[in-house]
C-alpha positions, 0 to 999 in steps of 0.5 A: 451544512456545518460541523456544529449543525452535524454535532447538534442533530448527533447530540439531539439523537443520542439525548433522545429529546430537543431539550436534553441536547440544549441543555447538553450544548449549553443552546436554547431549545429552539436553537437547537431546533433551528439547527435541525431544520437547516440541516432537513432544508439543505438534504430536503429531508426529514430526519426525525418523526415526532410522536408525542414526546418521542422522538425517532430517526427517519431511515435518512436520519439513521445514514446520516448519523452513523456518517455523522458520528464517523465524520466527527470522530475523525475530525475529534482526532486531528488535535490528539494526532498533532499532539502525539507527533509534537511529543514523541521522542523519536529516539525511541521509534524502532522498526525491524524490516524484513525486505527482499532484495528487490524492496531492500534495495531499490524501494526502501532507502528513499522511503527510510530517506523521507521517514527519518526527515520526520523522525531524526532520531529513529532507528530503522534495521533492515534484513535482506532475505527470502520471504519464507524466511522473514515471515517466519521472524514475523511468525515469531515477532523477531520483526516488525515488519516484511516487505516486497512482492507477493508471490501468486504461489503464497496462501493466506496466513491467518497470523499475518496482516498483508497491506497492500502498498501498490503495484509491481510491474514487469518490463522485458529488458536487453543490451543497447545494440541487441537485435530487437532493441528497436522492436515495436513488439517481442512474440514470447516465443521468441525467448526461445531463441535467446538466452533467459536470465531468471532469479533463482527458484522460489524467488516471487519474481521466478514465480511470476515471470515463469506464470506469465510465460506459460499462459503465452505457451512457453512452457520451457525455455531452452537456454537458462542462467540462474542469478541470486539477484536483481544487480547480477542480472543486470549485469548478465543482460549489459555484458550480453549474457541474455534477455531478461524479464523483472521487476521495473523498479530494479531497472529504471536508472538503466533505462533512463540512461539507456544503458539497457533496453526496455523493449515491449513483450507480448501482454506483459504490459498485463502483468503485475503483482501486489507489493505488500507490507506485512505485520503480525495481526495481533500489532497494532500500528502506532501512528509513526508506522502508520506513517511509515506506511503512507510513505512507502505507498508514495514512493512507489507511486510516483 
């Protein structure tokens, strides 16, 4: 099969007629029909019922235009998206994001690092905030867009568009030297013993951390330090303030160089939640912040 054997059989259907679609592709009629014949030998299928003069698309030749038309297009667009990235002035690419201070810290710089390597000359603002807040300035179109995790609590927001970017996951942390730092395994019930670090109420990590220990049967803990955000809480945890539960991504370079513990907590290896990129529906992305999307899902898959 070829891309010409495809464009011939879309043309065929929509000239409605062998000798139209040559005359269309500059082709001889039995070139055209040789065409079609290949492409029925190599499926072994029928695509047309010739009654008379009319021709009519099989059901398989019905599939396979529509996946046909699909398949051109696409490829049609290649040379426009080449064209568009050779030409863009990025001087004038501007994105806004609103990020919490999980994705604004330890997500967003490498993947604002890698965009400006393709755009040099864009420019990128970030705004640290709740994400109340930030949807609220997307609400009202004062940003481009927001990004971090999605809280299990949020309904959905008919003038929001939430793209999934990948997933967030939760590992149970504490101090080198802490007495279930060679645990195989942490019961949850356990973190009655210890003093839990949570980020503050209504935060989406608070909101997650606090769903998975109530379906364990902790319904409340007995001794809580609230901190504003991920870098204090790590900073409680090493100076052997308590344990803690958050976010992988805010915890990684400390635990490759083991200045804190990730030990394994009951079914928390079951945990996740959605990281999110989101933008006003009435928005549609041009192909740098198409981009700009496709790298975030890259960062944080690896």
């Amino acid at each position: 099969m070829t891309l010409r054997q495809l464009r011939t059989f879309c043309c065929v259907v929509e000239e409605g007629a062998f000798h139209r679609a040559a005359e269309r592709l500059f082709m001889t009629q039995p070139a055209v029909s040789q065409q079609i014949n290949t492409l029925e030998r190599y499926y072994g299928i029928k695509l047309f019922v010739r009654r008379g003069r009319k021709l009519s698309l099989t059901p398989e030749g019905r599939f396979l235009y529509e996946l046909a038309k699909h398949i051109l297009s696409a490829i049609d667009e290649i040379p426009a998206r080449f064209e568009e990235i050779r030409s863009a002035d990025t001087n004038t690419i501007s994105i806004s994001i609103g990020a919490s201070s999980l994705t604004g810290t330890y997500i967003l710089p490498t993947a604002v690092n890698i965009y400006r390597r393709l755009y040099p000359g864009a420019k990128i603002s970030l705004e640290i905030g709740y994400a109340q807040d930030i949807i609220q300035k997307l609400r009202e179109r004062q940003l481009n867009f927001g990004f971090w995790g999605r809280n299990p609590s949020w309904s959905e927001d008919g003038k929001l568009e939430f793209l999934p970017v990948g997933k967030d996951r939760l590992v149970f942390v504490v101090w080198p030297g802490h007495k279930w730092a060679d645990r195989d395994m942490v019961m949850p019930g356990e973190l009655q013993e210890e003093t839990f670090i949570h980020s503050k109420e209504g935060s989406g990590m608070r909101a997650l951390v606090e769903a998975y220990l109530q379906k364990e049967g902790v319904a409340k803990l007995n001794s809580i330090v609230e901190m504003g955000n991920i870098e204090a809480i790590k900073k409680g945890v090493a100076n052997r303030l308590g344990v803690t539960i958050v976010s992988y991504f805010g915890v990684r370079e400390e635990i490759l160089r083991k200045e804190l513990i990730a030990v394994p907590l009951l079914r928390l290896d079951k945990v996740s939640r959605d990281f999110v990129l989101v933008h006003h529906r009435d928005r549609k992305l041009n192909s740098s912040e198409i981009k700009f999307y496709e790298i975030l899902r890259e960062v944080i898959a690896k």
